[in-house]
Residue, then its C-alpha position, 0 to 999 in steps of 0.5 A: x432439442x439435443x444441439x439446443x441442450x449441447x449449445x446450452x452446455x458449451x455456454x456453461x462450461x465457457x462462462x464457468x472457464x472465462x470466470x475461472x481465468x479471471x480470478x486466476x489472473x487476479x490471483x496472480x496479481x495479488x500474489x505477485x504485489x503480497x510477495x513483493x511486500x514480503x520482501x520490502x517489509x522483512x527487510x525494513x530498516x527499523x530504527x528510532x532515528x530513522x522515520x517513515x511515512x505512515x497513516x496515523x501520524x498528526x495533522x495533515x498526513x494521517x490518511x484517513x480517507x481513501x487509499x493509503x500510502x507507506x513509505x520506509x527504508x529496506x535494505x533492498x536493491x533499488x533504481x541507483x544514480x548511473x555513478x558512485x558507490x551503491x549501498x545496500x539500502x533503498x527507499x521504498x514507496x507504495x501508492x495507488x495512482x488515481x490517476x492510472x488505477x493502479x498500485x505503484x512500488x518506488x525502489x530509489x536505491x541510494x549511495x553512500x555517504x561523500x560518495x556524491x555531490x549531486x546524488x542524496x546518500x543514505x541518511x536517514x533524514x525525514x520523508x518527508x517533514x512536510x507532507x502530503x505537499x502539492x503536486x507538481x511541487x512549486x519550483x522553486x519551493x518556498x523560504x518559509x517551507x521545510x525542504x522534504x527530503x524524499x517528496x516522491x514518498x508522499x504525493x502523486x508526482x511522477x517519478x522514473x523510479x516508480x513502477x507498476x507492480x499492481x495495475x490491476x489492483x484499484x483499493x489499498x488499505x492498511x492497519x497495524x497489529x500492536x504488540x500485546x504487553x500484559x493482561x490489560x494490553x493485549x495485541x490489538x488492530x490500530x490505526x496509528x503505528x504506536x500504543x496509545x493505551x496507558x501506561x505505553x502512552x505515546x505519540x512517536x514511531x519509534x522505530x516501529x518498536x509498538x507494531x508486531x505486523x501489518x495488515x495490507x487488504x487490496x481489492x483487484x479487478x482483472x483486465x478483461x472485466x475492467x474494460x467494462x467499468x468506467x473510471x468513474x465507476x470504479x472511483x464511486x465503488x472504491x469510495x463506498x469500501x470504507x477505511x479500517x477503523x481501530x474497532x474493527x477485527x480480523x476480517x472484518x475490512x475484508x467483509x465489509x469491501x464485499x459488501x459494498x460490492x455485492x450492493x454495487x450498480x457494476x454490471x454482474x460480470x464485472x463485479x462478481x471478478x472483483x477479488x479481495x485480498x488480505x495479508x499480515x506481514x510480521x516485523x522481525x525484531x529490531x537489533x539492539 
């Protein structure tokens, strides 16, 4: 009866141990994708003339449903052309492959101008006028077809300035938080990067002037529990964690992800590992 109550013990304590590795190895990944985000959002380039790619703009590419993907300029380093004069400024990119389940971080860094006739400088064209287009892109592209000026910002294709920087990480979700102007509009949480209250009714990015912060929520399943999880599986619980909606407040996202995996068909062990995560990233004020 003592080594049954001994074996007993040891199997708690090894079961408590395993859970606690996993959600310290969990932890890490967040921590090490957040803190990257940090970086590339405190040093966004935020300009009237200069665009994104974000959710909330018009027609095709307002990423309502699934996983979303940003895409701006930050004067970070970046992967450069092996030739030419490297500027300070690179285009940044965040996506989660479908493919490989897993959060990827574009960081093409670009030239400056005239410095190359075979690599893109650092104009701030539009990324892209087009989007999202298909994947592999039609070569050649149509006449009739606007020329994207960076496609990798808005779809799947493969591309050697993207890495994992999340591998662990299967939802991604973001919103904005606008900036409060008076009594009658206050900060609130949106989908689209700009005020559609009146009188600041309006439909352009605008340099981001509108957005005070963003919000990134991320759902992580650590690698000793995902070898338990089919794909179709994970893709069927990352469909039931549902998008933000402009009604919702601080939290409420995060609540609602793990309610849908506390009512999953993934086995316990698998789904008591996932971790939810949450973070509000300030936008510092534009020069003048």
């Amino acid at each position: 009866m003592l080594m049954v109550l001994i074996l007993q013990l040891f199997n708690s304590t090894a079961s408590i141990t395993s859970m606690g590795n996993k959600h310290m190895d969990a932890d890490a990944q967040a921590r090490a994708l957040l803190d990257r985000m940090s970086i590339d959002f405190g040093s966004m380039v935020k300009r009237p003339d200069v665009d994104y790619y974000l959710k909330g703009r018009p027609a095709a590419n307002d990423q309502k449903s699934g996983n979303d993907q940003i895409a701006f300029y930050s004067e970070v380093p970046g992967y450069y052309p092996s030739s030419g004069k490297n500027s300070t400024v690179s285009l940044v990119a965040y996506r989660l492959n479908p493919s490989t389940h897993r959060v990827e971080r574009l960081g093409k860094g670009l030239q400056w101008n005239a410095v190359s006739a075979a690599d893109t400088p650092v104009v701030f064209l539009p990324i892209p006028l087009a989007s999202p287009l298909p994947s592999p892109l039609p070569s050649p592209m149509p006449a009739t077809a606007p020329d994207p000026a960076w496609p990798q910002a808005a779809t799947m294709a493969a591309d050697p300035d993207y890495e994992a920087c999340g591998p662990q990480v299967f939802r991604l979700e973001y919103y904005y938080i606008l900036k409060g102007q008076d009594a009658s509009t206050p900060s609130i949480l949106s989908d689209t990067p700009w005020d559609t209250r009146a009188p600041l009714s309006h439909n352009s990015v605008n340099g981001l002037q509108d957005v005070a912060a963003i919000g990134i929520v991320i759902a992580v399943l650590d690698s000793k529990s995902r070898v338990l999880v089919s794909d179709h599986d994970l893709d069927t619980l990352a469909g039931q964690m549902g998008d933000f909606s402009p009604s919702m407040k601080p939290g409420d996202l995060e609540a609602q992800w793990q309610a849908a995996v506390n009512a999953s068909t993934l086995p316990h062990v698998a789904s008591s590992a996932i971790r939810i995560y949450g973070r509000c990233f300030n936008l510092n004020s534009p020069n003048p």
